[in-house]
C-alpha positions as CSV (number, residue, x, y, z in Angstrom):
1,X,12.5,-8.3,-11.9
2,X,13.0,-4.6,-10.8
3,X,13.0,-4.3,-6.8
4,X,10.7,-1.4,-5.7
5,X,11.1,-0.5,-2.3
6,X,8.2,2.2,-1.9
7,X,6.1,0.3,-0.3
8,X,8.8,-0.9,2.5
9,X,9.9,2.8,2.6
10,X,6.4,3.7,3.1
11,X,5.8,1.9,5.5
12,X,9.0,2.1,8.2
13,X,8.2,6.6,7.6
14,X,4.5,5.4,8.6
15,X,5.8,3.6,12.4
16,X,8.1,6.3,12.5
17,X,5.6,9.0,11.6
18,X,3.2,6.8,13.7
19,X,5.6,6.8,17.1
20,X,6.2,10.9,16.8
21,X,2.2,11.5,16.6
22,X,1.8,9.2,20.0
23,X,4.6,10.8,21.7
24,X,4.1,14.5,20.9
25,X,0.4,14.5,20.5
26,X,-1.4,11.6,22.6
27,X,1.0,11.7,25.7
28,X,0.2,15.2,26.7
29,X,-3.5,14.9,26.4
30,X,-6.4,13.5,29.0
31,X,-8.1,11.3,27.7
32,X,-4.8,9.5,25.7
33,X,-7.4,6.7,25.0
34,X,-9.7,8.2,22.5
35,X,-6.5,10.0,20.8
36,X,-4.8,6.8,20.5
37,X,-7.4,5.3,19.2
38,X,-8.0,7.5,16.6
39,X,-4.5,8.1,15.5
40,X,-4.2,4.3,15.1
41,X,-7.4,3.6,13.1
42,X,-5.4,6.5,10.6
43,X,-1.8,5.5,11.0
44,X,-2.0,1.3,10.9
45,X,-4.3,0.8,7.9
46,X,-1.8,3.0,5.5
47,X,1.1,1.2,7.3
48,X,-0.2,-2.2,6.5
49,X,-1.8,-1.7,3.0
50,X,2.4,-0.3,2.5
51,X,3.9,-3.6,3.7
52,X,1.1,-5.3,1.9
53,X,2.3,-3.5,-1.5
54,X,5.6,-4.4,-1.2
55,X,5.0,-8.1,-0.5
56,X,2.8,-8.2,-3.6
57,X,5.2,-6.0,-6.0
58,X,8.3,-8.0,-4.7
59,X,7.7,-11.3,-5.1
């Protein structure tokens, strides 16, 4: 069967995309809280549903 690694690729640019928007965005602000929350309810869904892909394409 063909290997296609999108979905793992996907997902390790997501942490890493995930990690620069907490450093460079949530760290500097007040209320870190409410940013991190939000940038997690965007960044972790698309991260999982990637990893989720590439188990179910790659079995």
């Amino acid at each position: 069967m063909n290997q296609d690694n999108f979905g793992l690729i996907a997902g390790v640019i997501g942490i890493i995309l995930y990690v620069f928007t907490l450093i460079f965005f949530a760290w500097p602000l007040p209320k870190k809280i409410d940013t991190v929350l939000v940038i997690s309810f965007v960044f972790l869904p698309a991260i999982i549903a990637s990893f989720i892909y590439n188990k179910m394409y790659n079995q």
